[in-house]
MDAnalysis code that builds the backbone (N, CA, C; Angstrom):
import MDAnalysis as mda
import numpy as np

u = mda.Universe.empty(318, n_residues=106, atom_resindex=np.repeat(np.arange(106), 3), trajectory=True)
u.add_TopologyAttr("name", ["N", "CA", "C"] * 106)
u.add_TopologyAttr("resid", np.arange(1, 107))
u.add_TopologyAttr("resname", ["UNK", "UNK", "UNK", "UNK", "UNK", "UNK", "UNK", "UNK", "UNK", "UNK", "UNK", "UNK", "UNK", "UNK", "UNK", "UNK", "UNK", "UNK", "UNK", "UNK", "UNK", "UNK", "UNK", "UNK", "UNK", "UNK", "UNK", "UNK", "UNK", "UNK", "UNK", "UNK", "UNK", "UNK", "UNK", "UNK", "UNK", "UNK", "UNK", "UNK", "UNK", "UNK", "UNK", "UNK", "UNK", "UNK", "UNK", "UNK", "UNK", "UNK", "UNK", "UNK", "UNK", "UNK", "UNK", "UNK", "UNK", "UNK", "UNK", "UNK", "UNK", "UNK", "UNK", "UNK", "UNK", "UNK", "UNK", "UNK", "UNK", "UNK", "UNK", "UNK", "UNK", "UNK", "UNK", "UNK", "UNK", "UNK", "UNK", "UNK", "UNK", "UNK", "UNK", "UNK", "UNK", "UNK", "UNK", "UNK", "UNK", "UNK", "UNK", "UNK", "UNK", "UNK", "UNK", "UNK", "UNK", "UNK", "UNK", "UNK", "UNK", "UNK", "UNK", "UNK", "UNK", "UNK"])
u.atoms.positions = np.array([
    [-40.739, 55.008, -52.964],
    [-41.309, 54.162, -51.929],
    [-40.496, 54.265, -50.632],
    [-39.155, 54.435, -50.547],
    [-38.248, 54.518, -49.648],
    [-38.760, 56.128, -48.687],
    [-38.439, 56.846, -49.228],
    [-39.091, 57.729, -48.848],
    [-40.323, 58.344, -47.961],
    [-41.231, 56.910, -48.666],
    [-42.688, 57.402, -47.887],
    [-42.473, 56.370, -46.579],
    [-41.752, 55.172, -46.732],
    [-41.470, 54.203, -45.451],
    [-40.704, 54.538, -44.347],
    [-39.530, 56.086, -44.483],
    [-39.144, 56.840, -43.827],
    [-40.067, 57.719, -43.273],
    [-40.757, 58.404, -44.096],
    [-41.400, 59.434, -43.874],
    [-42.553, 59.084, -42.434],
    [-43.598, 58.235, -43.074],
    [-44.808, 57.894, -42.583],
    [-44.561, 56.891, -41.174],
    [-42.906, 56.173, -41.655],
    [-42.613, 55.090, -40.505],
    [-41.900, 56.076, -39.476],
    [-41.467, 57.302, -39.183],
    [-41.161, 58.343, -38.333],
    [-42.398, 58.861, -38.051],
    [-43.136, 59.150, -38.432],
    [-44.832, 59.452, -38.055],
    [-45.288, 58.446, -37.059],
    [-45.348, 57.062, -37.547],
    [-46.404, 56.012, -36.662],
    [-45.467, 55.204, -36.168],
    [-44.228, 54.467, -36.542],
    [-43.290, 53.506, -35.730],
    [-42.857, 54.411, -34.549],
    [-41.669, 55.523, -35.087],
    [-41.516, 56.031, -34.105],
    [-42.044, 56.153, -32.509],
    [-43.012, 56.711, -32.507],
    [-43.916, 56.953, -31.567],
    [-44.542, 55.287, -30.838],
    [-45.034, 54.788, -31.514],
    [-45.020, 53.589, -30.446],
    [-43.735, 52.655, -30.437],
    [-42.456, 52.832, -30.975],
    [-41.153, 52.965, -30.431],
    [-40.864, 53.008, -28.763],
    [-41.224, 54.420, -28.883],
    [-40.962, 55.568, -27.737],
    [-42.139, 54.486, -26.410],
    [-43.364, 54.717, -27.114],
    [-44.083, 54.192, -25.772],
    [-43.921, 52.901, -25.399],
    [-43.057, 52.016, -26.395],
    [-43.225, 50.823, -25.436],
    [-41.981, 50.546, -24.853],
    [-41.004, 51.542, -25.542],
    [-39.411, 51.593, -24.546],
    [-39.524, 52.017, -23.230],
    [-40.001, 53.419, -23.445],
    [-40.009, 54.816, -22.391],
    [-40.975, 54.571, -21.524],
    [-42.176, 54.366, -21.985],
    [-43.438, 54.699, -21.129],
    [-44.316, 52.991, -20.882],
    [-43.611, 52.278, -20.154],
    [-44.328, 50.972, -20.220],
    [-45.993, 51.066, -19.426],
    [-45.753, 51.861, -18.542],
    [-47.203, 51.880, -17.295],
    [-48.270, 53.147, -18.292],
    [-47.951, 53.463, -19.052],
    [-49.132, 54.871, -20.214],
    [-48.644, 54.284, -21.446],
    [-48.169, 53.663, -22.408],
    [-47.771, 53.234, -23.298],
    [-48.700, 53.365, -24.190],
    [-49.949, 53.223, -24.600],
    [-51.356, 53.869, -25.120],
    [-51.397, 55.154, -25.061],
    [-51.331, 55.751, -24.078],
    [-51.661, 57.042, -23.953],
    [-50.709, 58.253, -24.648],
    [-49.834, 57.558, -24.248],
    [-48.164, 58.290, -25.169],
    [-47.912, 57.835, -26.554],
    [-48.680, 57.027, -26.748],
    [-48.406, 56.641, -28.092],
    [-49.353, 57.266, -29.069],
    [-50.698, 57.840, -28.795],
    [-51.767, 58.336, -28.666],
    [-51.317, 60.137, -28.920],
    [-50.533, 59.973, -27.704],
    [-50.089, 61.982, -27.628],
    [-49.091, 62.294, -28.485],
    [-48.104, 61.261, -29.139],
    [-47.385, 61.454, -29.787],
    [-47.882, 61.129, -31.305],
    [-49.096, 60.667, -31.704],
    [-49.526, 60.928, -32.393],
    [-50.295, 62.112, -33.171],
    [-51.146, 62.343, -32.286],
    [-51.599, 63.949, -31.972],
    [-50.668, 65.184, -32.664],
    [-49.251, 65.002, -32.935],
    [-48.581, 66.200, -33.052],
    [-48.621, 66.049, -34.577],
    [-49.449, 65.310, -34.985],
    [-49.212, 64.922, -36.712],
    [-50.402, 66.354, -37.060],
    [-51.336, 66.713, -35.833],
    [-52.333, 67.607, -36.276],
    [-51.503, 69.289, -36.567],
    [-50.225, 69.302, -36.471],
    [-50.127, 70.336, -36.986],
    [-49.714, 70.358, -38.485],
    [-50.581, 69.104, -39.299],
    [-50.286, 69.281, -40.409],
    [-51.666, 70.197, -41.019],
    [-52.527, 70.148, -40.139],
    [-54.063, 71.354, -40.500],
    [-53.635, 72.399, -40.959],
    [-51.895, 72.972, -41.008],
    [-51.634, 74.318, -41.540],
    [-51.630, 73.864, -42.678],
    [-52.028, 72.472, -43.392],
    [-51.518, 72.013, -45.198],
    [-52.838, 73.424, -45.379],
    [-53.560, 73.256, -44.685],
    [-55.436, 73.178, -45.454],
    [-55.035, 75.039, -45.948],
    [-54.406, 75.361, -45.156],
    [-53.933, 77.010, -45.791],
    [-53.156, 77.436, -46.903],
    [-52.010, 75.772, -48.009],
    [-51.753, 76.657, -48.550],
    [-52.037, 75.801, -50.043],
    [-52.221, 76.222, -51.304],
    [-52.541, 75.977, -52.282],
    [-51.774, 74.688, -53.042],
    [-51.640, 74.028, -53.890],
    [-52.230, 72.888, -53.209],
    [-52.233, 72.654, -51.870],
    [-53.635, 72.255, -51.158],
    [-53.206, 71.410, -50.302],
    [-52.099, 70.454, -49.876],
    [-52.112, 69.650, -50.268],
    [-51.214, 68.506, -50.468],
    [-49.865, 68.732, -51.907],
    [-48.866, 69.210, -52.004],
    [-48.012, 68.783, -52.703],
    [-46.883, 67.585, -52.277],
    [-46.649, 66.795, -53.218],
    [-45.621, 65.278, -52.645],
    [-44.251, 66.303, -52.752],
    [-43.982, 66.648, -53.486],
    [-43.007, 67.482, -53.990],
    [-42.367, 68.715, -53.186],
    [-43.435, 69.087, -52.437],
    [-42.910, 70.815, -51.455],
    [-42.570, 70.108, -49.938],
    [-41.420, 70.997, -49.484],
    [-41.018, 71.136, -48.101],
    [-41.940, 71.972, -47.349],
    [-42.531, 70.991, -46.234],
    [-43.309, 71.268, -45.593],
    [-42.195, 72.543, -44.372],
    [-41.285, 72.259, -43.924],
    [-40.500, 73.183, -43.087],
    [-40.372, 74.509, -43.858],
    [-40.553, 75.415, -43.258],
    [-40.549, 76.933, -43.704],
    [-41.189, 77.357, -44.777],
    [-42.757, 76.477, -45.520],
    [-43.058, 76.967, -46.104],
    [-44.849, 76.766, -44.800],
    [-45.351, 76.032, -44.229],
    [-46.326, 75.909, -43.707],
    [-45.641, 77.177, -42.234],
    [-47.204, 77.830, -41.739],
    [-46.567, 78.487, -40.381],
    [-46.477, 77.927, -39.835],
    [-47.229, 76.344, -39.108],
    [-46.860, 75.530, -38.307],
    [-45.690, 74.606, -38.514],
    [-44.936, 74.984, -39.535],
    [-43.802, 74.223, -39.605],
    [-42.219, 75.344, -40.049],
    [-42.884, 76.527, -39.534],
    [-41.819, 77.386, -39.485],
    [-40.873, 77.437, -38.536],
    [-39.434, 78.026, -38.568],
    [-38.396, 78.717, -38.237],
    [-38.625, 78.559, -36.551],
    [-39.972, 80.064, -36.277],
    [-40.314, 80.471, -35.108],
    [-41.181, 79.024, -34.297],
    [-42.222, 78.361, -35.374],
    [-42.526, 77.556, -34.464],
    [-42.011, 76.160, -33.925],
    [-41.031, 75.646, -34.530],
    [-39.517, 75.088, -34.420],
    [-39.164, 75.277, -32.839],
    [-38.714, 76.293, -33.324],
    [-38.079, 76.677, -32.101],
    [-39.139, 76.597, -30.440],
    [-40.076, 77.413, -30.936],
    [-41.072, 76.961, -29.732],
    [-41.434, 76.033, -29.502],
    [-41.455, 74.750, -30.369],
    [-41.518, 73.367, -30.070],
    [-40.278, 72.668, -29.191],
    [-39.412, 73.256, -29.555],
    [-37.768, 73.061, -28.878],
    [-37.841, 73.205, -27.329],
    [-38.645, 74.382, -26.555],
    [-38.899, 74.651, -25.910],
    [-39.609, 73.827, -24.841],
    [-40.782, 73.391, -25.426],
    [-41.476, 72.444, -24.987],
    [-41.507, 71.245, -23.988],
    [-40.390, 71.038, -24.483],
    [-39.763, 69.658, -23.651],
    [-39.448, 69.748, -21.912],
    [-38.846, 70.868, -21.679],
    [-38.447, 71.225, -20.961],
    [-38.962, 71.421, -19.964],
    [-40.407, 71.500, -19.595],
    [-41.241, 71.573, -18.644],
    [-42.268, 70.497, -19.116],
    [-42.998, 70.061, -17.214],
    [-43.043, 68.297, -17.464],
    [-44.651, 68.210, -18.360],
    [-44.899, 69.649, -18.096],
    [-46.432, 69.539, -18.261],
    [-47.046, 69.490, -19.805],
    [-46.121, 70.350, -20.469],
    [-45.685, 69.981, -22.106],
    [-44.618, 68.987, -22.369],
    [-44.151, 68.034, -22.251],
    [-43.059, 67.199, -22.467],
    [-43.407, 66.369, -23.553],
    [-44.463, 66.008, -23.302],
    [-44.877, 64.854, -24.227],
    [-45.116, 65.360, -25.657],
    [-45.976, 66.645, -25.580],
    [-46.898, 67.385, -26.370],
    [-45.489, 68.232, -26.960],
    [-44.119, 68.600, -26.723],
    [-42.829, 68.886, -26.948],
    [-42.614, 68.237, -28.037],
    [-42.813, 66.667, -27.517],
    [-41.709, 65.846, -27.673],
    [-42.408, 65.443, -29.383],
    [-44.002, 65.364, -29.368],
    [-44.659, 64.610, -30.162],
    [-44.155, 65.962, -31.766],
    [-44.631, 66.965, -31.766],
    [-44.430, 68.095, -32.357],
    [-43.173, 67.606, -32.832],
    [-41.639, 67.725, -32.170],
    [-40.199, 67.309, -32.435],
    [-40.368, 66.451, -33.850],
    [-40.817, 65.094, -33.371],
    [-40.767, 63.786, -34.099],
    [-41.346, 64.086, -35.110],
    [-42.604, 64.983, -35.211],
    [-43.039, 65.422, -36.676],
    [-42.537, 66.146, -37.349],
    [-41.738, 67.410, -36.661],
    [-40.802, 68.136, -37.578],
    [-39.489, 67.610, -38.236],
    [-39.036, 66.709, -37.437],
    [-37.941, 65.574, -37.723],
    [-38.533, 64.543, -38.916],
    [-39.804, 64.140, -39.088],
    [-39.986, 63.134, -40.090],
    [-40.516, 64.187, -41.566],
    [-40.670, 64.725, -40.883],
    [-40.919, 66.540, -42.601],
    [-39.639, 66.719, -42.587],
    [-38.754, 66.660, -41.945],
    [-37.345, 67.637, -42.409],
    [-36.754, 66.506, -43.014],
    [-36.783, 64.553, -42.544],
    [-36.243, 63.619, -43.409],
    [-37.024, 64.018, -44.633],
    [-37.923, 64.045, -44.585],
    [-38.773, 64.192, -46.265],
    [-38.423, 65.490, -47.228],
    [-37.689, 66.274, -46.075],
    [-37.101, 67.470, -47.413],
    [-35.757, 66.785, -47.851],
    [-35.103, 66.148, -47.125],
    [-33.916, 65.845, -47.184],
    [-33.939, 64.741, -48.336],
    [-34.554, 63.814, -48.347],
    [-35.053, 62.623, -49.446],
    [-35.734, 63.531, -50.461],
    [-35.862, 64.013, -51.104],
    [-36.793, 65.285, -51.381],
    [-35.117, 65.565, -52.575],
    [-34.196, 65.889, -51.633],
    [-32.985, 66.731, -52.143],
    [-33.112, 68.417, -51.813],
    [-34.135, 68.478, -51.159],
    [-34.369, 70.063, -51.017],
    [-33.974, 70.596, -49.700],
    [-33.290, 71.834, -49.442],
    [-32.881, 72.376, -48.208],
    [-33.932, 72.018, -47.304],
    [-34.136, 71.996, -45.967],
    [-35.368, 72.549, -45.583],
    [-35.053, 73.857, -44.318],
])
């Protein structure tokens, strides 16, 4: 249970965290875009099970690989992706707590 209250509460607290600290005048909207980055979990639908509770999503999905890591890293850095950076980050960060609770490298 600990686990999934980490997991899922880095998914949805997080993020409206962020918008009602950071972004008081878009606070909806950022909370909204930083939700959005949960859609690169559509790479589950590619690999067999779909859904395992059990597998590390980091370096075994392509959208949660090595290379695309890193290009998410990137992101931030210019204003026009920042958000869309930032949202991606927080999801790879709440999959990598879940390998870590997990006990598995990620």
């Amino acid at each position: 249970m600990t686990r999934f209250l980490i997991h899922y509460g880095i998914h949805f607290v997080v993020p409206i965290l962020i918008g009602f600290f950071f972004f008081k005048d878009n606070r909806i909207k950022v909370i909204l875009i930083l939700w959005a980055g949960m859609l690169i979990d559509l790479d589950h639908l590619l690999a067999t099970p779909i859904f395992d509770p059990d597998r590390c999503s980091i370096g075994f999905h392509p959208l949660h690989s090595l290379w695309a890591i890193g290009f998410y890293c990137i992101l931030p850095f210019f204003k026009a992706t920042r958000l869309l950076g930032l949202a991606l980050i927080i999801h790879i960060f709440a999959d990598m707590m879940d390998c870590l609770l997990l006990g598995l490298q990620p």
